[in-house]
C-alpha positions in Angstrom: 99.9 96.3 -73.5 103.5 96.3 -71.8 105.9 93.6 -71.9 104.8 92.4 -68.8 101.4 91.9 -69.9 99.1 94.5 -68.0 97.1 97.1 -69.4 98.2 100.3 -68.2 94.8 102.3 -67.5 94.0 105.3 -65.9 93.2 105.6 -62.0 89.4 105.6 -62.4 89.8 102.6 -64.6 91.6 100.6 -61.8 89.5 101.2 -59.2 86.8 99.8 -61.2 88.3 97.1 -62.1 89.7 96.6 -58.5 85.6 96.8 -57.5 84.9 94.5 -60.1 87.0 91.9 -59.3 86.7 91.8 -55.8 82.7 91.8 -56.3 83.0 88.5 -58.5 86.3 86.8 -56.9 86.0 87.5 -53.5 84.1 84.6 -52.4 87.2 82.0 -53.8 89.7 84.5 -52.4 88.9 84.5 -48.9 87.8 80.8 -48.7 91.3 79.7 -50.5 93.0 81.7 -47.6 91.2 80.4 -44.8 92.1 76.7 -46.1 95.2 77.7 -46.4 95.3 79.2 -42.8 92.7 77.8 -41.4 91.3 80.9 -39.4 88.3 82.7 -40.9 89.0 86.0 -39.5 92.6 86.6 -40.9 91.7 85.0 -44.0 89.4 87.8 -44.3 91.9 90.6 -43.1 94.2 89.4 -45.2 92.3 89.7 -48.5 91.3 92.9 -47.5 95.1 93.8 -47.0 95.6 92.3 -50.8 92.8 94.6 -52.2 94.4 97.5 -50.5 97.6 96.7 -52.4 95.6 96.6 -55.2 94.4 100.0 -54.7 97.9 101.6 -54.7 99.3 98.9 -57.4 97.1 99.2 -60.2 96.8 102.4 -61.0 100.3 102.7 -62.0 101.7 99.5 -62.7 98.2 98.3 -64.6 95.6 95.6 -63.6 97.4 91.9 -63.8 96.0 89.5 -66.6 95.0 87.4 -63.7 93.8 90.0 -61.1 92.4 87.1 -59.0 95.6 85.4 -58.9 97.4 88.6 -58.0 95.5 89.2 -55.2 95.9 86.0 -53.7 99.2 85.9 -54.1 99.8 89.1 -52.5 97.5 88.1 -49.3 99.4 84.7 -49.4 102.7 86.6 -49.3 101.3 88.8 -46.3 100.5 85.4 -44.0 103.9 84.2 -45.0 105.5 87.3 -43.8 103.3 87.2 -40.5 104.3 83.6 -39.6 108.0 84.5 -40.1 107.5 87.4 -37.5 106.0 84.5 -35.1 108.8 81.9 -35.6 106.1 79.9 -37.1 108.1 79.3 -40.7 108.3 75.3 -41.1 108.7 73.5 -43.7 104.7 73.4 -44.5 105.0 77.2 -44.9 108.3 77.0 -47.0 106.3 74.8 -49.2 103.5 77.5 -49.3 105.8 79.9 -50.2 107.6 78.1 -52.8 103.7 77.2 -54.3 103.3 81.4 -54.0 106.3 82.1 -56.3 105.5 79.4 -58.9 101.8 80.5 -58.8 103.3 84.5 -59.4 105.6 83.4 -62.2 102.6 81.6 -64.1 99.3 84.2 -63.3 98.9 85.2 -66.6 97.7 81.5 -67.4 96.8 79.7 -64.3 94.7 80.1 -61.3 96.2 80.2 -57.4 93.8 77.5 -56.5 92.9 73.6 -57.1 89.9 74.5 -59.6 88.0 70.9 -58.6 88.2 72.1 -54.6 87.5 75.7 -54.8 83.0 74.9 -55.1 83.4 72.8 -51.5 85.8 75.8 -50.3 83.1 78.4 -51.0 80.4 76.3 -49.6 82.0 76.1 -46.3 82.5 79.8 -46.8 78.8 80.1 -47.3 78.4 77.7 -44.2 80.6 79.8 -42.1 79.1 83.3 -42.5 75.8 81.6 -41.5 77.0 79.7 -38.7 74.4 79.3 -35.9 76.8 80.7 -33.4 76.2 84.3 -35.3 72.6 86.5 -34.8 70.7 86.7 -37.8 71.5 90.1 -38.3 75.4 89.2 -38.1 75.0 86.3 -40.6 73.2 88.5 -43.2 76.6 91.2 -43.0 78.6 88.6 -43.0 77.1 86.6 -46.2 77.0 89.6 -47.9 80.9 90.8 -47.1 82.7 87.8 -47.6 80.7 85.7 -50.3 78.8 88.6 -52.0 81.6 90.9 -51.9 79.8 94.1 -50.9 81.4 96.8 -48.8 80.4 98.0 -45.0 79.1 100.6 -46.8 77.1 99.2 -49.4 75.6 97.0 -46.7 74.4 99.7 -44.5 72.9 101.2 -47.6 71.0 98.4 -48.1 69.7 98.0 -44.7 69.4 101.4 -43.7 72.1 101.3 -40.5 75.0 103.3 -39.8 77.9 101.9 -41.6 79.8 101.7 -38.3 76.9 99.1 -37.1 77.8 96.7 -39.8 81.1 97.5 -39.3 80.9 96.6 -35.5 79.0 93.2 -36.3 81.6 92.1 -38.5 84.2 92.6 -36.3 82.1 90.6 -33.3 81.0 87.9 -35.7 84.7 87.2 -36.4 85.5 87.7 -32.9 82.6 84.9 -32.2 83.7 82.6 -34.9 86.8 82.5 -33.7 85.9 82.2 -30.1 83.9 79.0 -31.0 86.6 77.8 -33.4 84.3 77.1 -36.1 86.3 74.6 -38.5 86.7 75.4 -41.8 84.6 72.9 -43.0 81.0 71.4 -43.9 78.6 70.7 -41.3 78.3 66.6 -40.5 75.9 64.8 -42.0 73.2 64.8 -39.2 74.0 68.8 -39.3 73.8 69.6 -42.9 70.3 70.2 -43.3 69.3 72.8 -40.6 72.2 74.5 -41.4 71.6 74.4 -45.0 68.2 75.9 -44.1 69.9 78.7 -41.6 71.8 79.6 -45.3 68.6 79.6 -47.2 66.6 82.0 -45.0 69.4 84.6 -45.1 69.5 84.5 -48.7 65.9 84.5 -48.7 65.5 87.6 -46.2 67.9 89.3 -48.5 65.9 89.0 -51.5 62.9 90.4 -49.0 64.1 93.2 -48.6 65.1 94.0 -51.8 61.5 93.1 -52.6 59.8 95.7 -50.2 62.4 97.8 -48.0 61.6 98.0 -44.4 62.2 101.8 -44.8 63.6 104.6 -45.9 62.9 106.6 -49.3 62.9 103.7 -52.2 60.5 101.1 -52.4 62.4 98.1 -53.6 66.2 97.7 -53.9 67.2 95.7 -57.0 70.9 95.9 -56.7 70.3 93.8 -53.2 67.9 91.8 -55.4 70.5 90.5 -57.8 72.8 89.9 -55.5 70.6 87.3 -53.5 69.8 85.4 -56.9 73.2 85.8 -57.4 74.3 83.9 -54.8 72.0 81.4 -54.4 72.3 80.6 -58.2 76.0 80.0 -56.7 74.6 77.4 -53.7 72.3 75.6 -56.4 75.3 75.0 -58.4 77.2 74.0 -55.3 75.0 71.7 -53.9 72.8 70.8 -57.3 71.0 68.0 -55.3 69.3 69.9 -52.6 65.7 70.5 -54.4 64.7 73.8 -51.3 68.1 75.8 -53.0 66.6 75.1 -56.5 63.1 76.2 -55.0 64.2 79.6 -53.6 66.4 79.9 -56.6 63.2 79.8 -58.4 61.4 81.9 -56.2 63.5 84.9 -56.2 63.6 84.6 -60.5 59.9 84.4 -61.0 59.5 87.2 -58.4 62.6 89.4 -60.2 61.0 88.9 -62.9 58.5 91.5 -62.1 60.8 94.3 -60.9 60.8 96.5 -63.9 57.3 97.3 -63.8 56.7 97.1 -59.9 57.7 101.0 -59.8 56.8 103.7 -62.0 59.3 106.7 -63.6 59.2 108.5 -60.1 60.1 105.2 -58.3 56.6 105.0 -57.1 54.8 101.6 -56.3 52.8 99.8 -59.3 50.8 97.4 -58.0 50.3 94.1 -59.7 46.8 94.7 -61.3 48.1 97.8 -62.3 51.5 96.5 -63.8 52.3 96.6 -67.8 53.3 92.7 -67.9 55.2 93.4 -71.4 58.0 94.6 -69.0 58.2 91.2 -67.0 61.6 89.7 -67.5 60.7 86.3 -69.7 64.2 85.4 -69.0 64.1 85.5 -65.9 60.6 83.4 -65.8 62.2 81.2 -67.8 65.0 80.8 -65.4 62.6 80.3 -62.3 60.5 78.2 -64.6 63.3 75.4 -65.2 64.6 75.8 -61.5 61.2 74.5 -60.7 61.7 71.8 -63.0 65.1 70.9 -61.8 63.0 70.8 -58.0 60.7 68.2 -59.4 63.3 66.2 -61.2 64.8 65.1 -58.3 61.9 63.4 -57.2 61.3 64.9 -53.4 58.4 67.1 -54.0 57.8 70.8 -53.2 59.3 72.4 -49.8 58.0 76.0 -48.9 60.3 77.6 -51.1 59.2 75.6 -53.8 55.3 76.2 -53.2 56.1 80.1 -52.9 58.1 79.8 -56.0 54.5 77.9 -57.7 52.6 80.7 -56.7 55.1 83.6 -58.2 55.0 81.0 -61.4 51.1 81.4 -61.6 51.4 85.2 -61.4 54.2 84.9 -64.0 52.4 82.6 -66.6 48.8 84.9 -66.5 48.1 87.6 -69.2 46.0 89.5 -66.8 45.3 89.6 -63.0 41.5 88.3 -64.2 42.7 85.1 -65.7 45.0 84.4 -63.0 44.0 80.9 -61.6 43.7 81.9 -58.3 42.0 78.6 -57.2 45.3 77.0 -57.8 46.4 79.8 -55.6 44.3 79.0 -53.0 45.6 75.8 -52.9 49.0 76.3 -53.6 48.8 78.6 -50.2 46.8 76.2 -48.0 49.1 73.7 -48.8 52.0 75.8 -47.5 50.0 77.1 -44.4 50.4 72.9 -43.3 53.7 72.9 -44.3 55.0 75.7 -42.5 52.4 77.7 -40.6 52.8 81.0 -40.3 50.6 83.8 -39.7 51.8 85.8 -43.1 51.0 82.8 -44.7 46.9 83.2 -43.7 47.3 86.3 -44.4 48.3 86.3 -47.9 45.5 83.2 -48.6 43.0 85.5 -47.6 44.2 88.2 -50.4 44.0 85.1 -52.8 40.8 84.0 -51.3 39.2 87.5 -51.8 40.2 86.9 -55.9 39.2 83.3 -56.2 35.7 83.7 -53.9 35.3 87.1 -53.5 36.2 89.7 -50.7 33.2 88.7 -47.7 35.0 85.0 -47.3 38.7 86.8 -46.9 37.5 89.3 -44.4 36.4 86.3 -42.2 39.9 85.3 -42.3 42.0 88.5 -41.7 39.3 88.9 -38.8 39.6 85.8 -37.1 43.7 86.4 -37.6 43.0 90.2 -35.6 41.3 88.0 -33.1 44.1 85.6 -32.1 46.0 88.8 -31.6 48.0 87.9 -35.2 50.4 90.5 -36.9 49.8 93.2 -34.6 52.1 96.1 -35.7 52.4 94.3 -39.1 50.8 97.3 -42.1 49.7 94.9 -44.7 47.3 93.4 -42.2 45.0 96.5 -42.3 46.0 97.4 -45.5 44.6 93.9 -46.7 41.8 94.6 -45.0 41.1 98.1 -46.2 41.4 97.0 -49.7 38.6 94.1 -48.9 36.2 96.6 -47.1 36.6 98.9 -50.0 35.5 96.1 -52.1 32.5 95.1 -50.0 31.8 99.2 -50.4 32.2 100.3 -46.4 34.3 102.9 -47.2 34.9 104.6 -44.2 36.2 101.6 -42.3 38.8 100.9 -45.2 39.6 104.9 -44.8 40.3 104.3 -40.9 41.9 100.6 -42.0 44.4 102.6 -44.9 45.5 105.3 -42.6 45.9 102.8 -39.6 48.5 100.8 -42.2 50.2 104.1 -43.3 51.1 104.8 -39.5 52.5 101.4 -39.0 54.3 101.5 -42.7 58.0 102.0 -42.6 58.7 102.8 -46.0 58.1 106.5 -47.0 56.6 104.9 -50.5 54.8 102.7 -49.6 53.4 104.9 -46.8 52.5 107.6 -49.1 50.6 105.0 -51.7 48.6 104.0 -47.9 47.6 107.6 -47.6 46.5 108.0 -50.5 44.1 105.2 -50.5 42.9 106.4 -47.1 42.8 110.1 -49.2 
């Protein structure tokens, strides 16, 4: 240690710890700026300017004892600087930059921020990178940048795009939040739900594809996995008394729970009859398990993220496949179907139909779904059916179903496991 405090590590080390801290920090950074200059966009520019710093700093003079504090600090210093270029130095930014220094002088020991504001400043973060205003697409980029910390890079990674695509929707979804001035600020009252439910479905799309890619050479992504429970553990603790966050909180546990042994030692897929359940994450069931309870506690029954998260708990409490109670299931799914109807939804009954009942009544279903012109273009729809004409014994039509679903399959794993079966 020096006498100002720092370690002194190598280069390598720095940037790591640079990574790290941006990765857990980031989130309070960029919402504590955009308070304090109440614009999104250069809040978010100037962090980035701070971590840049950082990048040059650290590797020489070592990583502060508050690294957090640093870098706000710096970014603070970096708006100050800007406003005294545009004449715009009152006395509220003399105060700022009187609260800069102190903070400076005492980061070794105390945090840049008001700790009992900083949860509502990174939920209106949370509420501004899913503002309706933004495309779905844009939301998701932005979510992940600004509260989850990732890079353009790691982003494209995970959703198999050009990094200069996310780039470019970054850059229009702050052009667009700015254009429509969104306040930094929560939704009213009669707002807060819908958009609390525009957050939950990016989180949840998130965790989806880290579930099952859409494409490209891996089957699941767990990194992205983590990072979706990670920040919707964040939102639960935010806003404990919202029962849908604690459902989809317990949804993605009880389903993360089963990622070890969802791919073998070659990355292929396991499927869940064939999966060695002594690799299931108790922890995590645990986890999912007492966010379900936490749903119930507050007395305003089961949403749809709750009644997914029952069903992952029914997988996640059976020793085997066979003693699965799949009439719950069943149930559990036709009770979701009337509370949010959806096509997916049928079809997934009809999978747990074909275990509680047997395969004939489930192939009534899937047909009547090909019928209403359902899910064309979607592969687990004749995949599902393959694997219930297989069970009935046609096995040519479940060849022809199989290979139908490995054209339509994006993901080269998956696809290969569909050509097999059709093998």
């Amino acid at each position: 240690m020096t006498a100002e405090g720092v370690a002194r590590p190598a280069s390598q080390d720095a940037r790591r710890a640079v990574a790290a801290v941006w990765r857990i920090e980031s989130a309070k950074i960029v919402a504590t700026l955009t308070r304090m200059t109440g614009d999104f966009a250069l809040a978010e520019d100037l962090a980035q300017e701070a971590l840049a710093e950082a990048l040059e700093q650290w590797p020489d003079a070592g990583v502060p004892r508050n690294p957090a504090a640093w870098l706000t600090a710096v970014a603070k210093r970096r708006a100050i600087d800007g406003w005294r270029r545009q004449e715009r130095y009152d006395d509220r930014i003399a105060a700022i930059a009187h609260d800069v220094e102190r903070e400076q002088d005492e980061a070794s020991d105390a945090l840049p921020w008001d700790p009992d504001a900083i949860d509502d400043d990174v939920l209106r973060l949370i509420f501004i990178a899913c503002h309706p205003v933004l495309s779905r697409e844009a939301q998701i980029a932005l979510t992940l940048r600004v509260v989850g910390g990732l890079g353009s890079e790691e982003i494209a990674r995970a959703f198999l795009v050009p990094v200069a695509t996310v780039q470019q929707r970054i850059v229009r979804a702050k052009k667009t939040l700015g254009a429509a001035h969104a306040p930094f600020e929560l939704p009213p009252r009669e707002e807060f739900g819908s958009r609390l439910s525009a957050v939950l479905g990016v989180l949840y799309l998130i965790f989806n594809e880290a579930h099952t890619a859409s494409g490209g050479e891996d089957w699941m992504r767990p990194d992205l996995g983590r990072e979706a429970v990670r920040l919707t553990r964040v939102l639960a603790g935010l806003v404990p008394r919202e029962p849908e966050v604690h459902g989809l909180l317990a949804l993605m546990e009880l389903t993360a729970a089963r990622f070890p042994a969802r791919v073998d030692r070659h990355g292929d897929p396991v499927l869940l009859a064939d999966q060695d359940r002594a690799r299931w994450d108790r922890g995590a069931i645990a986890r999912g398990r007492a966010a379900l309870a936490r749903v119930d506690a507050l007395g305003r029954g089961r949403g749809g993220y709750a009644l997914q998260a029952s069903i992952a708990e029914c997988h996640a409490v059976a020793a085997s496949v066979e003693q699965t109670d799949w009439d719950r299931i069943v149930m559990l799914y036709e009770a979701l179907g009337r509370l949010t109807p959806s096509p997916v939804i049928e079809l997934n009954r009809a999978a747990a139909v074909a275990m509680a009942t047997g395969p004939a009544s489930a192939l009534r279903i899937i047909d009547s779904l090909i019928a209403a012109g359902e899910l064309r273009g979607y592969h687990l729809l004749p995949a599902t059916r393959g694997e219930l004409l297989l069970r009935l014994g046609r096995d040519d039509e479940a060849r022809a179903e199989f290979a139908a679903a490995a054209r339509l399959a994006g993901n080269d794993r998956e696809r290969a496991l569909l050509e097999a079966k059709a093998r």
